[in-house]
C-alpha positions as CSV (number, residue, x, y, z in Angstrom):
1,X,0.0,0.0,0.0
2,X,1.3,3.2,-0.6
3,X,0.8,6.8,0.7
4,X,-0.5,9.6,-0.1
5,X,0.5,13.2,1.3
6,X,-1.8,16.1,0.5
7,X,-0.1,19.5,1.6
8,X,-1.9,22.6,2.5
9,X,-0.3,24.1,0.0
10,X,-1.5,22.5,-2.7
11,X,-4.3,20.5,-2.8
12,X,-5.6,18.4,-5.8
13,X,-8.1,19.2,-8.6
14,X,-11.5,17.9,-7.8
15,X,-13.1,17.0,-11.1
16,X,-16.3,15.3,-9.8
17,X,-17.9,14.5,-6.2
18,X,-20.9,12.7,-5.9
19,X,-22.8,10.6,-3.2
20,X,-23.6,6.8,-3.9
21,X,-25.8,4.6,-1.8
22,X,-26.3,1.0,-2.8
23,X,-27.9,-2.4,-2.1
24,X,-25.9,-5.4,-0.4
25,X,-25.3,-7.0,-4.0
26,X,-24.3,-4.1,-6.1
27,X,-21.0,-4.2,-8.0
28,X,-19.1,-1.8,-9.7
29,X,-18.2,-2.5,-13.4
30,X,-14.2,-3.1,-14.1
31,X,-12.8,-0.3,-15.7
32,X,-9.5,1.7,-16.1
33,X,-9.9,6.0,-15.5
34,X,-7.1,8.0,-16.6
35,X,-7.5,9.7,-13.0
36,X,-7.6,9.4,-9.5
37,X,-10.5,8.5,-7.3
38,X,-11.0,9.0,-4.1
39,X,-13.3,7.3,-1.9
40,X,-15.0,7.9,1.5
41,X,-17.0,5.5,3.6
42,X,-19.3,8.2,5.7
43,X,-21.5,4.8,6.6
44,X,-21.5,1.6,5.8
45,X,-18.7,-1.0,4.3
46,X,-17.0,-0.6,0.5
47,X,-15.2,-3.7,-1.1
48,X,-12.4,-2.9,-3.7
49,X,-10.4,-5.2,-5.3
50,X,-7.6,-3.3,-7.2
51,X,-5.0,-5.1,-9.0
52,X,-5.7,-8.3,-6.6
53,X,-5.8,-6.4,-3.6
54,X,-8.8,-6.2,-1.6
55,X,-9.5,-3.6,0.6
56,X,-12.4,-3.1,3.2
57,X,-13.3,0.6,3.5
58,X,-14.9,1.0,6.9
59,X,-17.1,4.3,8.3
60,X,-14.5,6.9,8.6
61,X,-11.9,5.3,6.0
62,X,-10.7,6.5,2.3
63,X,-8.9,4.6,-0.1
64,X,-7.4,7.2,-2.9
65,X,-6.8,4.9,-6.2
């Protein structure tokens, strides 16, 4: 896992935000962005498997990809 630093300095270019809220059997469709994402659990558990690493985002978590 790697790290990510954000300064106060410089922060990064938001292009979109939105909210999602989904059932117990959703799934994302597999695709490759030529961005970053980031994503915030505010309630409830996300699943990401990335490069065949899962990753369990709890309440109060982020995972950046």
């Amino acid at each position: 896992m790697n790290h990510v630093t954000l300064s106060g300095g410089h922060y990064p270019l938001v292009h979109d935000m939105g909210f999602t809220k989904v059932g117990e059997n959703w799934y994302h469709p597999d695709r490759v962005l030529d961005y970053n994402v980031f994503i915030y659990s505010y309630e409830g558990y996300v699943q990401v498997l990335e490069h065949d690493v899962e990753y369990l985002i709890k309440p109060g978590d982020f995972l950046f990809l």
